[in-house]
C-alpha positions in Angstrom: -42.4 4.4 17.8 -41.8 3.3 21.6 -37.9 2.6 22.4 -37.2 0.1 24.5 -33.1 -0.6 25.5 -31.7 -3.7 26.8 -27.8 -4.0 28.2 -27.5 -7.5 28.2 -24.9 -8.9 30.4 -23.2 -11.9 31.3 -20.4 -13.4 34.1 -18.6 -16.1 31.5 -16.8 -14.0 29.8 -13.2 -15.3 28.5 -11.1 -12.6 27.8 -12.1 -10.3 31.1 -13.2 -12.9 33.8 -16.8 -11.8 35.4 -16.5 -8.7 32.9 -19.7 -7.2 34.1 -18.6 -7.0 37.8 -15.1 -5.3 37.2 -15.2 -2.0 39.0 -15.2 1.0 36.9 -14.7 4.2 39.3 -16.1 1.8 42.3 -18.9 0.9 41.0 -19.8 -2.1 38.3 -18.8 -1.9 34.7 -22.3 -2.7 34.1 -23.8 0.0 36.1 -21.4 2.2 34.7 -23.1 1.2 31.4 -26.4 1.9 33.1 -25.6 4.9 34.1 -25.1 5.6 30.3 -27.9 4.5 29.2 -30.1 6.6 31.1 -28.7 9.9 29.4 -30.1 9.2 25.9 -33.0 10.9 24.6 -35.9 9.1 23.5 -35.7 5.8 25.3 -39.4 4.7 26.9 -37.7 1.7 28.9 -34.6 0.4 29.8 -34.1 -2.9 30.8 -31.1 -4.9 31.9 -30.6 -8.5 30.7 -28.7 -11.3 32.5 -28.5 -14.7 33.6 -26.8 -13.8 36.6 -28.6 -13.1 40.1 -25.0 -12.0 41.3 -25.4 -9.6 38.2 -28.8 -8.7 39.6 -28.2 -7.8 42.7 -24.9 -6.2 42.1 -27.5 -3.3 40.3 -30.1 -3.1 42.8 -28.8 0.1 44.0 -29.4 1.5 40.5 -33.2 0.2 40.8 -33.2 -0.3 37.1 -35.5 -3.2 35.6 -34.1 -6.5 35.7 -35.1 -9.3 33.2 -33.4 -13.1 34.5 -32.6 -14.5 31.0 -31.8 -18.5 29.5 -27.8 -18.9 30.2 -27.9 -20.9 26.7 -27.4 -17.5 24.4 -24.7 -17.7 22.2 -24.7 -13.9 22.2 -25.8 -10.2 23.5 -28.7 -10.0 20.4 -29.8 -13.6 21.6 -30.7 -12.3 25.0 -32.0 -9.0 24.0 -34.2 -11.0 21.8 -35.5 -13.1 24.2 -36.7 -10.0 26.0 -38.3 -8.5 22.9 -40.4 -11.9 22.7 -42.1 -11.4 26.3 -45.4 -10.5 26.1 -44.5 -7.5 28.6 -42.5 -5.9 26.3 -44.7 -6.1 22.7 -45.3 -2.8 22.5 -41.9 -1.8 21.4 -41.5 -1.4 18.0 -37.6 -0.1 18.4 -35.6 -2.4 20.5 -31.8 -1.2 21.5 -28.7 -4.0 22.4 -26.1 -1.4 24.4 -23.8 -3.9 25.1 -22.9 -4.3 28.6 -19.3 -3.5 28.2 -19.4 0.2 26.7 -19.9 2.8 29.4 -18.4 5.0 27.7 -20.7 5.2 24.7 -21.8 8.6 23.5 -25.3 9.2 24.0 -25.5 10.8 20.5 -24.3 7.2 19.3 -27.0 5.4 20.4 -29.7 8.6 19.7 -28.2 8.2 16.4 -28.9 4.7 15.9 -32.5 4.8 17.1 -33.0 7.5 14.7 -32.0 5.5 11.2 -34.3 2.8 12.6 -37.1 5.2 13.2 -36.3 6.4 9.6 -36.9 3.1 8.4 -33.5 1.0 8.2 -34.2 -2.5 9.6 -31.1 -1.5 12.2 -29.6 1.3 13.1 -26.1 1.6 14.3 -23.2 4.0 14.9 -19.6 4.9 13.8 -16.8 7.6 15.0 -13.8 8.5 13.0 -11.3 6.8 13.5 -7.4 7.5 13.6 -5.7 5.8 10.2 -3.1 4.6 12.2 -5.3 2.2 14.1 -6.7 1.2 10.9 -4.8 -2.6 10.6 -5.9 -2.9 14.9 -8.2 -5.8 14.6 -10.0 -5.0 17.7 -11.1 -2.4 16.3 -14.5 -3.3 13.8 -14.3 -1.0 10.7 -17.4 -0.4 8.1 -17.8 1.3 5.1 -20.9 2.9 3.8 -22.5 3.7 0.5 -24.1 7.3 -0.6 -27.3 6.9 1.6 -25.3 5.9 4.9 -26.1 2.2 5.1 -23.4 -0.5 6.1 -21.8 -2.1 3.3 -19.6 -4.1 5.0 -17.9 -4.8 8.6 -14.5 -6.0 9.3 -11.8 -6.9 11.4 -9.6 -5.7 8.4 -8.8 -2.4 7.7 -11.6 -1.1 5.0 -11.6 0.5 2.7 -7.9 -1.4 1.5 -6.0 1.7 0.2 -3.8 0.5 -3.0 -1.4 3.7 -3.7 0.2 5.3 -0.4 -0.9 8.9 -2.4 -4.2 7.7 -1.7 -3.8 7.7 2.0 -4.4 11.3 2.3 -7.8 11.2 1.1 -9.5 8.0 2.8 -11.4 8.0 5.9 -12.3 5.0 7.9 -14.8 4.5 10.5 -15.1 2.7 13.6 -17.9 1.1 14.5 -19.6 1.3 17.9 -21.0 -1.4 19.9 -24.9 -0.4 19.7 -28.1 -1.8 18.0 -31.2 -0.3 17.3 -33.4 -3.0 15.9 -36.8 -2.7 14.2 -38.5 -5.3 16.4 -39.5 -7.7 12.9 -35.7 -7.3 11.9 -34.8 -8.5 15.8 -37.4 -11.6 15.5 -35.6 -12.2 12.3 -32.2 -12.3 12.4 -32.0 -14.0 15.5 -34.3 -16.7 14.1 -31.4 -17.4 11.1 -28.3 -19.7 11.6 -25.2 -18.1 11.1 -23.3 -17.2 8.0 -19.9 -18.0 6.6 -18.5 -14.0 6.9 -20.4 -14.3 10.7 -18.3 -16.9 11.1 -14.8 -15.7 9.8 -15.0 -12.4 11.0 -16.9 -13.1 14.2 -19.2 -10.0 13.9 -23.0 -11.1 14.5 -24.4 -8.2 12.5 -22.9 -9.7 9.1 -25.5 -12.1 9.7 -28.1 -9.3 8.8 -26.2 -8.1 5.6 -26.0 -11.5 4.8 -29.7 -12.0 4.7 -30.2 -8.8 3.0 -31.4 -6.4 6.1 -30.5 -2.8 6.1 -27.9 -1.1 8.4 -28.2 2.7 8.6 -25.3 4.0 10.5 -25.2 6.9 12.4 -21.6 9.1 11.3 -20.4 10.7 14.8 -18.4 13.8 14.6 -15.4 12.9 17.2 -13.5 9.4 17.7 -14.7 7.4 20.6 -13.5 5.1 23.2 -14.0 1.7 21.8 -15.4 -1.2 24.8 -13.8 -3.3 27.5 -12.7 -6.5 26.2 -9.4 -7.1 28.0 -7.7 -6.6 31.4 -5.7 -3.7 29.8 -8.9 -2.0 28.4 -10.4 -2.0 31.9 -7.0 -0.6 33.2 -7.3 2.3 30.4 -10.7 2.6 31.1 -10.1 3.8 34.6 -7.8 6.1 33.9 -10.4 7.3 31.5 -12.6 7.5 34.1 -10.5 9.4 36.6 -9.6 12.0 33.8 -13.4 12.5 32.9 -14.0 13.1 36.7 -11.5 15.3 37.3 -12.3 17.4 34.5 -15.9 17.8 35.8 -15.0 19.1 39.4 
């Protein structure tokens, strides 16, 4: 089953002005995210979306495939859509949304991903374990899972709720990562449906899939990871991040 992975990116971003053109280490968040992307197994093509020729040319030093885009998406999965609907890119049956703002995203993550779509889950995705004290953070997307590893739910709210404090001990909660591996029907699909009432009060897109009955195998990582850059003061962690992560190397 070819892989194909899109980063979609975009310059209006609210939260982090011209997110994708922040400088990570001196060079682009989004080629950052590139950079990533080019260290997981299995991937046939990788393709970066945007709507942005100052996005575009801010990457040409990376010589990675660029794909201009509408500017009307309302989100990442709109745009990586509209790639998986060119005639150029058919073929795929496997069609990956890293998001533009996770350089820091495990390889295994997305590998992991690819593989419960592969294994026949209409998406795959990925989760890390995450500390219980962040738990209430709503920044920080939880999901639970049933026996056979699909999502049952994703929230803003700390699931699973844990009634008795002598409980506490015993409960594990996951974070879930910012990647996609869509069977290409399952793509085609959800992004052809409106939105749903938990899309809307949660704002997480892929509740739109559990919504409409689509399966969501998630990928259990063994260590926490870094969650994305949404704010100014993510971007300023993320660089110290990234200065610790070099320094370790040398």
């Amino acid at each position: 089953m070819p892989v194909l992975l899109v980063v979609p990116a975009r310059v209006g971003s609210t939260r982090l002005p011209r997110k994708p053109l922040q400088l990570l280490g001196g060079a682009p968040l989004v080629a950052r995210v590139i950079e990533r992307a080019r260290t997981v197994r299995g991937v046939d093509r990788l393709v970066l979306a945007t709507d942005s020729e100052e996005i575009a040319e801010a990457v040409d030093p990376w010589e990675v495939e660029v794909v201009m885009t509408s500017a009307d998406h309302e989100s990442g999965t709109d745009r990586v859509a509209e790639v998986a609907r060119h005639p150029v890119y058919s073929a795929y049956d496997i069609v990956v949304n890293l998001q533009g703002d996770e350089p820091f995203m495990p390889a295994e993550a997305v590998a992991g991903a690819i593989r419960k779509a592969q294994e026949g889950d209409d998406i795959g995705t990925a989760a890390a374990p995450l500390n219980p004290d962040l738990r209430h953070e709503p920044a920080l997307v939880k999901v639970v899972c049933d026996a056979n590893g699909r999502g049952l739910y994703f929230s803003r709210a700390a699931i699973p709720h844990v009634r008795d404090a002598a409980d506490l001990a015993g409960t594990r909660w996951w974070q879930h990562l910012g990647v996609y591996a869509y069977r290409r029907e399952a793509l085609l699909r959800v992004t052809a449906l409106p939105t749903c009432m938990l899309e809307r009060a949660e704002r997480l897109e892929q509740l739109r899939a559990l919504d409409a009955g689509l399966t969501i195998g998630v990928a259990l990582l063994d260590n926490p990871a870094p969650a994305g850059i949404d704010t100014p003061d993510d971007l300023a962690a993320a660089a110290v991040r990234w200065r610790e992560l070099n320094e370790d190397s040398r």
